[in-house]
Z-matrix of the N, CA and C atoms (Angstrom, degrees):
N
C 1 1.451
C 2 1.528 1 110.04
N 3 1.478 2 108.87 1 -47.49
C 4 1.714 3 97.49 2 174.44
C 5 1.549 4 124.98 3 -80.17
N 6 1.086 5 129.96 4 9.69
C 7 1.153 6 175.93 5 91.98
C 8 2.027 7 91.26 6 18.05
N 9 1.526 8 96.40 7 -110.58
C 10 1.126 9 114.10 8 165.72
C 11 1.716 10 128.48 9 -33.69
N 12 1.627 11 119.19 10 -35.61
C 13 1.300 12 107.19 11 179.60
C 14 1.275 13 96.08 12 -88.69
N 15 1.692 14 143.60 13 -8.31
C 16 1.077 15 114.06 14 172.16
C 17 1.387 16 127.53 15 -105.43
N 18 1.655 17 103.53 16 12.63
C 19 1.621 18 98.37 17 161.21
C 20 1.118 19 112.68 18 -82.46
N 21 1.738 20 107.61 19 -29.41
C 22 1.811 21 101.47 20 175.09
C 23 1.260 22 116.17 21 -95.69
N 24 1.183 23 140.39 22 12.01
C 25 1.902 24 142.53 23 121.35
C 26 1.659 25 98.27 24 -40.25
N 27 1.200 26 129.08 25 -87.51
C 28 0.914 27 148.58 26 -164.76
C 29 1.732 28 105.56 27 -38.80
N 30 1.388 29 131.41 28 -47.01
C 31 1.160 30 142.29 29 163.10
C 32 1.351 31 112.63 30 -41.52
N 33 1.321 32 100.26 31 -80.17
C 34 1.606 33 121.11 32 166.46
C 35 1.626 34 127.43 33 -15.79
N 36 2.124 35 96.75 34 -42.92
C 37 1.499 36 97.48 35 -176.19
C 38 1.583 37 97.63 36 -88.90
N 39 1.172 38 126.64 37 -32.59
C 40 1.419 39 130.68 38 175.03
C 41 1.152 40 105.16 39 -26.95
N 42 1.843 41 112.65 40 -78.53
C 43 1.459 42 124.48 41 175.97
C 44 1.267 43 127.18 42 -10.35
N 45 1.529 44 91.83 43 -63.19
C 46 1.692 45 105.72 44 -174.19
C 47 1.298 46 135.20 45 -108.42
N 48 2.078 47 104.42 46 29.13
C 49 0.928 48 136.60 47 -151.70
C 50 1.991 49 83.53 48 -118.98
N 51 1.218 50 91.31 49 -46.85
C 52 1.616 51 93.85 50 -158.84
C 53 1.570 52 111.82 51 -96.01
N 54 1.289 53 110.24 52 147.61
C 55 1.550 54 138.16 53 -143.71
C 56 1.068 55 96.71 54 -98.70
N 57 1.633 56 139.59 55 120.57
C 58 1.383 57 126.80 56 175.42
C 59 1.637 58 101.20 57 -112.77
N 60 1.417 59 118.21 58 143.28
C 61 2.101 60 111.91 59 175.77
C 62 1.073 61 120.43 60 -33.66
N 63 1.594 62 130.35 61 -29.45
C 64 0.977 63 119.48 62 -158.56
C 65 1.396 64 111.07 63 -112.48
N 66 1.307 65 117.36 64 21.71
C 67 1.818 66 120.44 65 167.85
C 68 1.567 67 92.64 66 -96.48
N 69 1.479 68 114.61 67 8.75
C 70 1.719 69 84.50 68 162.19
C 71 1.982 70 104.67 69 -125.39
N 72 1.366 71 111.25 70 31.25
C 73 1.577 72 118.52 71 150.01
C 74 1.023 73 96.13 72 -14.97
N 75 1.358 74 129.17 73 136.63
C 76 1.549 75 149.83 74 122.76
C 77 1.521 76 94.44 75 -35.08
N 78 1.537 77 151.05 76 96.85
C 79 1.174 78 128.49 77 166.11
C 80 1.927 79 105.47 78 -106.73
N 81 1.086 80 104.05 79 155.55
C 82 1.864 81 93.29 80 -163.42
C 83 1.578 82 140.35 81 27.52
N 84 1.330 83 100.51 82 14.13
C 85 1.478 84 100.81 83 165.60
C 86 1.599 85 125.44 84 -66.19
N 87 1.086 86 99.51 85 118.60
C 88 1.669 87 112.25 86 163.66
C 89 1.357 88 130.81 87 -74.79
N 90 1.225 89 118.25 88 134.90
C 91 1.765 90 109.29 89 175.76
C 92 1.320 91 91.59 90 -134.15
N 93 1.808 92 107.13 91 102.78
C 94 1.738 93 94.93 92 169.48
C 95 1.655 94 136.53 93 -55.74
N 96 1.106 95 108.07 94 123.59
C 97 1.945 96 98.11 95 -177.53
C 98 1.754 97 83.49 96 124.71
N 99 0.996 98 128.29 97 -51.84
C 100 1.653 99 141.74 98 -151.28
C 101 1.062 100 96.92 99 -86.73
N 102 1.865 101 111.80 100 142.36
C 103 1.505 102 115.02 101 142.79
C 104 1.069 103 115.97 102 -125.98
N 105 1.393 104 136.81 103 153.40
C 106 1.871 105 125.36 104 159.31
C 107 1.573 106 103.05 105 -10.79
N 108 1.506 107 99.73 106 129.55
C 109 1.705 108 108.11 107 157.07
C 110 1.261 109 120.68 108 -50.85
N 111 1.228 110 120.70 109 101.33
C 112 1.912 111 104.53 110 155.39
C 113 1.604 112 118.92 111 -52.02
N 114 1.271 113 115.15 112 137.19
C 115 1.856 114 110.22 113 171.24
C 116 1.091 115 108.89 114 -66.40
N 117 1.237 116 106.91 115 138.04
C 118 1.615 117 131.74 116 -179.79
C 119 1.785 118 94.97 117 -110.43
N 120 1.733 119 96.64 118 171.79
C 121 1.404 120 89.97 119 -178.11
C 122 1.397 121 122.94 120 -69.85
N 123 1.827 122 122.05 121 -15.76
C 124 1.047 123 136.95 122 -156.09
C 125 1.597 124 95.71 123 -71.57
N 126 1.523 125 118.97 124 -31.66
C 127 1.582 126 137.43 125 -156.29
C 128 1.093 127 86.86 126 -84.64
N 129 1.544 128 133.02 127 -48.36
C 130 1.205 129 126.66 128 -152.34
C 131 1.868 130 116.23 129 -82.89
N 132 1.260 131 85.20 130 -21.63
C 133 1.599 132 95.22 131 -171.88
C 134 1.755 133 94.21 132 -73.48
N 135 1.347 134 111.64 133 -41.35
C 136 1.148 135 109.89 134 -163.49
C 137 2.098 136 133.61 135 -63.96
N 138 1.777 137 70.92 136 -16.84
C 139 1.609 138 89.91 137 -156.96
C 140 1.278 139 126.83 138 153.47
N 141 1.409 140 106.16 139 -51.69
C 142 1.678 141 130.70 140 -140.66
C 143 2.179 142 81.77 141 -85.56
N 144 1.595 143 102.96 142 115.79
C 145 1.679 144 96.47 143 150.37
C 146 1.276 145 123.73 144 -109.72
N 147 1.358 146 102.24 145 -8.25
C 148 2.061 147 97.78 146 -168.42
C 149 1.627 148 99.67 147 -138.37
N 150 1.413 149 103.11 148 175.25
C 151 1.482 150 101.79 149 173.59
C 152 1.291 151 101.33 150 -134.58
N 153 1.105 152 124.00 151 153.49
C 154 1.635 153 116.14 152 -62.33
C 155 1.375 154 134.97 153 -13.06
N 156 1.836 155 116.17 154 128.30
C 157 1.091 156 97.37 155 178.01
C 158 1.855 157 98.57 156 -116.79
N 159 1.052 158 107.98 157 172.48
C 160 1.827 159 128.62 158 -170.91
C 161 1.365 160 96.30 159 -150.00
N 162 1.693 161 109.73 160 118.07
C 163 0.998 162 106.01 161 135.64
C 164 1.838 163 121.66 162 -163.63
N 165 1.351 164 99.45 163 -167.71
C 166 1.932 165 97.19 164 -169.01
C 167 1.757 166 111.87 165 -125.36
N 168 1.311 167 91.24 166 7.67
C 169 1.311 168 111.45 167 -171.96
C 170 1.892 169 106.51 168 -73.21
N 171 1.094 170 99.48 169 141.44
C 172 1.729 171 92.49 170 -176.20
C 173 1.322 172 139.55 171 -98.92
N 174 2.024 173 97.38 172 -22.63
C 175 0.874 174 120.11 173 162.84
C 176 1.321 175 108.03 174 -54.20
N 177 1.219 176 130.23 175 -64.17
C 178 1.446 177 148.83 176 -171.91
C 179 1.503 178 110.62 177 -47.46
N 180 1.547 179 106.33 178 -52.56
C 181 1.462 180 102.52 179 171.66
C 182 1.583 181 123.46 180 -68.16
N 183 0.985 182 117.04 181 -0.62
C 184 1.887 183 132.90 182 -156.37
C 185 1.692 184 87.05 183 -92.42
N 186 1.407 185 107.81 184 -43.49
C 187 1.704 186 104.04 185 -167.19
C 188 1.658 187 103.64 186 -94.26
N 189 1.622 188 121.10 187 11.09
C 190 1.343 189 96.07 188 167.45
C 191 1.985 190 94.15 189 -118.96
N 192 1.438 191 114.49 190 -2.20
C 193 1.587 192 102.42 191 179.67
C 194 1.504 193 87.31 192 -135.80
N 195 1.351 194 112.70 193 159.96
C 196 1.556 195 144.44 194 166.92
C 197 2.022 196 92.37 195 -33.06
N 198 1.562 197 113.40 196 148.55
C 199 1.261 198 113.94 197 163.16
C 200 1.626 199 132.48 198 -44.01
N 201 1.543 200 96.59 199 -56.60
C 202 1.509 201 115.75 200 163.54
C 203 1.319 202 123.56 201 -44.16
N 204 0.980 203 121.08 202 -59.77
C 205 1.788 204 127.86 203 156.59
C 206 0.973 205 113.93 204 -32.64
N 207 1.607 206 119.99 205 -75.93
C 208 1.331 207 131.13 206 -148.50
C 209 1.704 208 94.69 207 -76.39
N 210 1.133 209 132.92 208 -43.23
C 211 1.635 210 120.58 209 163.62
C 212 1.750 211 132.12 210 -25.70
N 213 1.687 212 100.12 211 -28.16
C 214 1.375 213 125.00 212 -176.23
C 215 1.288 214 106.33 213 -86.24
N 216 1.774 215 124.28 214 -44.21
C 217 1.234 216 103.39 215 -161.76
C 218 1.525 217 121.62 216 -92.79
N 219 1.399 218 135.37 217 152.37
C 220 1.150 219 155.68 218 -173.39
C 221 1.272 220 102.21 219 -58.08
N 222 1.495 221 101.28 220 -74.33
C 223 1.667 222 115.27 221 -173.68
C 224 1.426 223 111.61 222 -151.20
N 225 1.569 224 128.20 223 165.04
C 226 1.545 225 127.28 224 -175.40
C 227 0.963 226 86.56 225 -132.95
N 228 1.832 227 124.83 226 168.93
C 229 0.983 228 148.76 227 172.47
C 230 1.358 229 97.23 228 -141.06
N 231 1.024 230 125.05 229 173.12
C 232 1.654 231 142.37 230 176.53
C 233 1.533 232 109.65 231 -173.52
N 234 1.705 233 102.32 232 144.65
C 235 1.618 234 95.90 233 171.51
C 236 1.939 235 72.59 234 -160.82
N 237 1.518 236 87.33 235 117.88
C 238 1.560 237 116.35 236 171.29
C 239 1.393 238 122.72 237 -115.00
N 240 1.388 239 111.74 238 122.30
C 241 1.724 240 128.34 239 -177.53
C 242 1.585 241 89.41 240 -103.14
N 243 1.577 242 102.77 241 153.32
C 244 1.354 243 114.97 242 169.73
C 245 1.877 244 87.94 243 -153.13
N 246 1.724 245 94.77 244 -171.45
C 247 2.145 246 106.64 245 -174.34
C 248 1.697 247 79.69 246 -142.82
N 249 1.311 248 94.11 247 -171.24
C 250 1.539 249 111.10 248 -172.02
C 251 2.241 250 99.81 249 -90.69
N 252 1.144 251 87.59 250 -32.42
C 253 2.061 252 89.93 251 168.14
C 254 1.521 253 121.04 252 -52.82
N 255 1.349 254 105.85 253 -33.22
C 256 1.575 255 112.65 254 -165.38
C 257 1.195 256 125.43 255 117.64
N 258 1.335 257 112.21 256 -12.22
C 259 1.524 258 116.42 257 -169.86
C 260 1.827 259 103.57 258 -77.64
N 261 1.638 260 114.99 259 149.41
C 262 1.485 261 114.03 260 -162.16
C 263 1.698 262 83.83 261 -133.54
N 264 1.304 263 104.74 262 176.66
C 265 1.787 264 114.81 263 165.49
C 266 1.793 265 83.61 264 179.84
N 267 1.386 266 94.79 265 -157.57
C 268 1.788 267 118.43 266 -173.92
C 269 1.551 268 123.15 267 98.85
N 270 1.024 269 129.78 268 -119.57
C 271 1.601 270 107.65 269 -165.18
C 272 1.468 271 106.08 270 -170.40
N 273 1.284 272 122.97 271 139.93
C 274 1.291 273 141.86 272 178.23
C 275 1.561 274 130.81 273 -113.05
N 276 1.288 275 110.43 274 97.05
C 277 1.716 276 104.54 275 -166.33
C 278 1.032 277 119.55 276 -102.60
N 279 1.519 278 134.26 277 106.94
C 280 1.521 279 135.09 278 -171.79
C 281 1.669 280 95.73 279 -97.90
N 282 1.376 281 105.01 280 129.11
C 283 1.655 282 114.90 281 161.32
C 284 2.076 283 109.80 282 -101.22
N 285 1.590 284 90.31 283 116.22
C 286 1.872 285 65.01 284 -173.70
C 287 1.045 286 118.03 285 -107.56
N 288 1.304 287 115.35 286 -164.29
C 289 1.965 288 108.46 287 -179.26
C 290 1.716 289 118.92 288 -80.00
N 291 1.156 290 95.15 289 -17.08
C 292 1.565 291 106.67 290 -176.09
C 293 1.620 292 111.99 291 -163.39
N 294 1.538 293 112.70 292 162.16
C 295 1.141 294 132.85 293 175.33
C 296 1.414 295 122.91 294 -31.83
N 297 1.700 296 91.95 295 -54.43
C 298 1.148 297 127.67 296 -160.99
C 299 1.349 298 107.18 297 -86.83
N 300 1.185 299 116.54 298 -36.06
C 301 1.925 300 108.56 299 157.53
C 302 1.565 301 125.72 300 -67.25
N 303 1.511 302 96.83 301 -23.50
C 304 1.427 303 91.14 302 177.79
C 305 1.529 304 120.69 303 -71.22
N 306 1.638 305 99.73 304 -37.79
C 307 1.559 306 115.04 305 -166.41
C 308 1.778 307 93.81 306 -76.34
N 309 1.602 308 133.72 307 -4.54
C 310 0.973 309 133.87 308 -169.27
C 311 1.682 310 112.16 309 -91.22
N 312 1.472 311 95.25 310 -34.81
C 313 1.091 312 119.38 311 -178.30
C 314 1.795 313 126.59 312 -73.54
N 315 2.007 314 102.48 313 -38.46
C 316 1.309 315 92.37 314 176.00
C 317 1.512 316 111.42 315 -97.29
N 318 2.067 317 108.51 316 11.78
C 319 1.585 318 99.46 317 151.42
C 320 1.181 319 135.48 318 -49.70
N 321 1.562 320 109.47 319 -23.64
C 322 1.418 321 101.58 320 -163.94
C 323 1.696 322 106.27 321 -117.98
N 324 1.226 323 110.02 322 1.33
C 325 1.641 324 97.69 323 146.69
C 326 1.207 325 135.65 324 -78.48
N 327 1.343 326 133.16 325 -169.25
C 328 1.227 327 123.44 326 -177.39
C 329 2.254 328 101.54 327 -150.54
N 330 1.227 329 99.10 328 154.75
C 331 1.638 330 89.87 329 173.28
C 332 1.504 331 114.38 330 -75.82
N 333 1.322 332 105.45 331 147.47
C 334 1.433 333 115.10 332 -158.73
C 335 2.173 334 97.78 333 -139.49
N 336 1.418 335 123.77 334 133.65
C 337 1.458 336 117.90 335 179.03
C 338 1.590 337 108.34 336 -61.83
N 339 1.516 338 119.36 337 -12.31
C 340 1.744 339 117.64 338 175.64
C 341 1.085 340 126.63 339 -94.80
N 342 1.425 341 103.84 340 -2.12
C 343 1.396 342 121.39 341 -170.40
C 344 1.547 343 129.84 342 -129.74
N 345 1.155 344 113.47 343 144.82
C 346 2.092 345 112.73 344 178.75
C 347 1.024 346 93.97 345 -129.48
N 348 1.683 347 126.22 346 166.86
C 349 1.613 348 127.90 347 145.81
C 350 1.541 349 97.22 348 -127.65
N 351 1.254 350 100.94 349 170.57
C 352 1.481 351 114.35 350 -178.94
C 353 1.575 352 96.44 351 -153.61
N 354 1.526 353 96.23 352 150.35
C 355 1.441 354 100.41 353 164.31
C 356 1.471 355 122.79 354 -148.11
N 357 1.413 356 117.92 355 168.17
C 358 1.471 357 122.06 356 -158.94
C 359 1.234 358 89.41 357 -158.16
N 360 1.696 359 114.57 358 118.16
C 361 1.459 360 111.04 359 -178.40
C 362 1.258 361 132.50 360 69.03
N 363 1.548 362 103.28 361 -135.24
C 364 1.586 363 122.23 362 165.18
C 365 1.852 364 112.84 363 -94.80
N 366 1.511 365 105.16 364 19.66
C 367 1.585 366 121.69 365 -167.34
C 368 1.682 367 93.33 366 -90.62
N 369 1.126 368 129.10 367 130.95
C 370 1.313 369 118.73 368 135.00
C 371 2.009 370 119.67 369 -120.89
N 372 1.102 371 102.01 370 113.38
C 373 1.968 372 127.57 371 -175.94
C 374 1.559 373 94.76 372 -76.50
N 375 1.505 374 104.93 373 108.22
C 376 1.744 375 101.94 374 162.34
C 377 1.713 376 86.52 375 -126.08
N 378 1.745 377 93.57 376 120.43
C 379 1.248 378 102.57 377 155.96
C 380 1.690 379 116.81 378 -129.40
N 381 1.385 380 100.29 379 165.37
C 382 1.309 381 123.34 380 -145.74
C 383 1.622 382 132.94 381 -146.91
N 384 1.735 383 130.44 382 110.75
C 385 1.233 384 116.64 383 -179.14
C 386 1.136 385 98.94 384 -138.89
N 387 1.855 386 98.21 385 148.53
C 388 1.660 387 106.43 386 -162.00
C 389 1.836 388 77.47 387 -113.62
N 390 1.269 389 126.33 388 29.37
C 391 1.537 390 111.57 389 -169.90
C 392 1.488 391 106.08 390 -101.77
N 393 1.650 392 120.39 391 114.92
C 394 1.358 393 145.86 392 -179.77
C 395 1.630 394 131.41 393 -42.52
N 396 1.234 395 103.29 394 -52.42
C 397 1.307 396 154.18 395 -128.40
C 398 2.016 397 93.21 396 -76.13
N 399 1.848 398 100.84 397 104.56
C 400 1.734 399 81.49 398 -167.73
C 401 1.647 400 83.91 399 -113.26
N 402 0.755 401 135.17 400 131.74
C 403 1.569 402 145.85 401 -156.57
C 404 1.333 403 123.96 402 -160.33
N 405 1.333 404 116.68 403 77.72
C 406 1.672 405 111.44 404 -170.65
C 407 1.094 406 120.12 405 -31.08
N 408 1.634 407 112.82 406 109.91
C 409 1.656 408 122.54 407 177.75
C 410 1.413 409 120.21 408 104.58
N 411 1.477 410 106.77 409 -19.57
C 412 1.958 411 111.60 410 156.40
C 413 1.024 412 111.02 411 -85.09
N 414 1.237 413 115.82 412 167.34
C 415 1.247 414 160.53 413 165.83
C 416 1.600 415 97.74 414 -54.78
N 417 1.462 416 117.61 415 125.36
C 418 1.514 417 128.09 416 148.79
C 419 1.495 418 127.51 417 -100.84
N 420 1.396 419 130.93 418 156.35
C 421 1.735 420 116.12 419 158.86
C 422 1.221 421 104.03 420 -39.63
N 423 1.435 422 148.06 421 -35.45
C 424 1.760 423 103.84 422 -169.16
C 425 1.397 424 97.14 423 -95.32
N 426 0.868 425 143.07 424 7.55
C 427 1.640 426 154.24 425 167.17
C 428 1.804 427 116.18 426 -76.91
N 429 1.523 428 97.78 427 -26.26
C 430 1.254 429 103.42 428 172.67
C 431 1.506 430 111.07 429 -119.60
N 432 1.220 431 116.76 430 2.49
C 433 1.852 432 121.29 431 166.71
C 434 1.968 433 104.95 432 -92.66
N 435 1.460 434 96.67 433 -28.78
C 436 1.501 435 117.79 434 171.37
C 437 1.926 436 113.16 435 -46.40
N 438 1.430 437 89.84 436 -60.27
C 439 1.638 438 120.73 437 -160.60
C 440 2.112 439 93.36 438 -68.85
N 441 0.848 440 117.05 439 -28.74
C 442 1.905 441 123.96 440 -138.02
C 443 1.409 442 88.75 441 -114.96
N 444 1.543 443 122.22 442 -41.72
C 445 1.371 444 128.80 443 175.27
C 446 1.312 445 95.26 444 -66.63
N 447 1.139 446 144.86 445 -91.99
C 448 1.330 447 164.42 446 -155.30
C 449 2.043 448 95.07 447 -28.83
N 450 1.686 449 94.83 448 -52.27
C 451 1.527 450 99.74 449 -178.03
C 452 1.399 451 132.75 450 -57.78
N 453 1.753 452 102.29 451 -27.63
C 454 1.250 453 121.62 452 171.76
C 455 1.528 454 112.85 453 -74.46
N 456 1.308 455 101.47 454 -57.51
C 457 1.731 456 97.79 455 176.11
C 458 1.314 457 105.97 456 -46.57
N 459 1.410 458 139.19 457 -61.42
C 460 0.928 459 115.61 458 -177.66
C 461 1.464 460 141.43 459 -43.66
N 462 0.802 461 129.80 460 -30.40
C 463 1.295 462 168.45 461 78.95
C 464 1.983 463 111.35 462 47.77
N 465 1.349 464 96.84 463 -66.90
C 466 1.536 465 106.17 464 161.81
C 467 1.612 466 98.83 465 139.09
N 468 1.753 467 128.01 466 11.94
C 469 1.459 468 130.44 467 -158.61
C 470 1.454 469 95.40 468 -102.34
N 471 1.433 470 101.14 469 164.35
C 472 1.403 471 99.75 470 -173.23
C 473 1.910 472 86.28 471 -135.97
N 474 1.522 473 97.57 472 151.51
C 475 1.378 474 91.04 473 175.21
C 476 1.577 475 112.85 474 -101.00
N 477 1.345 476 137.44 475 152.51
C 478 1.575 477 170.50 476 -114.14
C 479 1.513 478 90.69 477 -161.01
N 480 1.955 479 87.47 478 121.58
C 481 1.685 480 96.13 479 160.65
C 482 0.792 481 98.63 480 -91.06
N 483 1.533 482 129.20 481 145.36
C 484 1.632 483 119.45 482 168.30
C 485 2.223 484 107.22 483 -109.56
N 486 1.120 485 100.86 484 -164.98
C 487 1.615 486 91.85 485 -162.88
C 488 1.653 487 85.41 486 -73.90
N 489 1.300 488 93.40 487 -172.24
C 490 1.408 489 124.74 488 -172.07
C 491 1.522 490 132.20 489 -113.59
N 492 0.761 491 132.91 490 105.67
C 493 1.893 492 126.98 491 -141.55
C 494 1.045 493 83.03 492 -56.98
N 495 1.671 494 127.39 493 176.79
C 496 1.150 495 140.80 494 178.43
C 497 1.839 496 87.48 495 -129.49
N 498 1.471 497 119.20 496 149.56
C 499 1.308 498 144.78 497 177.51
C 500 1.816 499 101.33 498 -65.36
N 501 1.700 500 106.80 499 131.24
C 502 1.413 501 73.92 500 173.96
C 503 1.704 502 108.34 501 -94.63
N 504 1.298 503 123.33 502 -177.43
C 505 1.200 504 137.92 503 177.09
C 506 1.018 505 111.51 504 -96.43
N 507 1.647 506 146.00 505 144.21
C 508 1.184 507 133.33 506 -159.33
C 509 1.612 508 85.95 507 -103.16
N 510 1.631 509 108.19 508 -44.44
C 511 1.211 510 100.42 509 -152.93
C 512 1.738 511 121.46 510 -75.76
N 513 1.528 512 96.89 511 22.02
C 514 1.586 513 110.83 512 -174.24
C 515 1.953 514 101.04 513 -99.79
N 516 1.285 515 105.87 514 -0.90
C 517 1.294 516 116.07 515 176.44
C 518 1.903 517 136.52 516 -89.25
């Protein structure tokens, strides 16, 4: 009998131990200037039908990251804002298979002023705003990398410096 209550103790903490993509939904986040992306055909070709999208599919993930990557990840999430100008931001959630893909993975980015990552686990959070707009009393990209970070930490993510581009040299050309 004790046996039994502690595989199902043990179950139990599993359950509520483990992280599923979608406890990190964008849920009521605002991006002033922004609304949910409508799909365009580019979305559609790709995969993407709704916003939010989730999925575990690989094919699908292959056409939004490099092959090599996309072999690693578990599952993606996405939730994309765009305006009628063009400007985009919102958030990208890779769950991966291992540690070691993840830490493989934010080798090969670099820090960017439109961009943060954060991570939680086997989570890696790249969020992102391409929105311009300096307007006494709106909302800017770091106002909305500000707002999205803040959501993640809460959340339980921590944000990752990643390297630092290097300048190129002309005369290496």
């Amino acid at each position: 009998m004790k046996k039994i209550l502690l595989i199902i103790g043990f179950v139990c903490f599993q359950s509520f131990s483990a992280q599923s993509i979608m406890d990190f939904d964008l849920k009521n986040v605002e991006l002033q200037g922004m609304k949910p992306a409508t799909i365009d055909k580019e979305m559609k070709d790709i995969g993407i039908t709704k916003i939010p999208f989730v999925t575990d599919n690989p094919d699908i993930i292959s056409k939004i990251e490099d092959p090599e990557t996309a072999s690693v990840i578990k599952n993606f999430y996405t939730f994309t804002y765009n305006n009628p100008r063009g400007n985009d931001g919102g958030v990208m959630v890779y769950e991966f298979k291992t540690k070691k893909d993840l830490e493989a993975f934010l080798s090969k980015n670099f820090e960017q002023s439109n961009t943060r990552f954060l991570v939680k686990d086997l989570f890696c959070i790249n969020i992102w705003s391409d929105y311009s707009l300096h307007v006494k009393g709106k909302e800017t990209s770091e106002d909305h990398l500000n707002k999205l970070e803040k959501y993640y930490v809460n959340l339980g993510a921590k944000r990752v410096k990643l390297q630092e581009m290097q300048p190129v040299d002309a005369t290496d050309q």
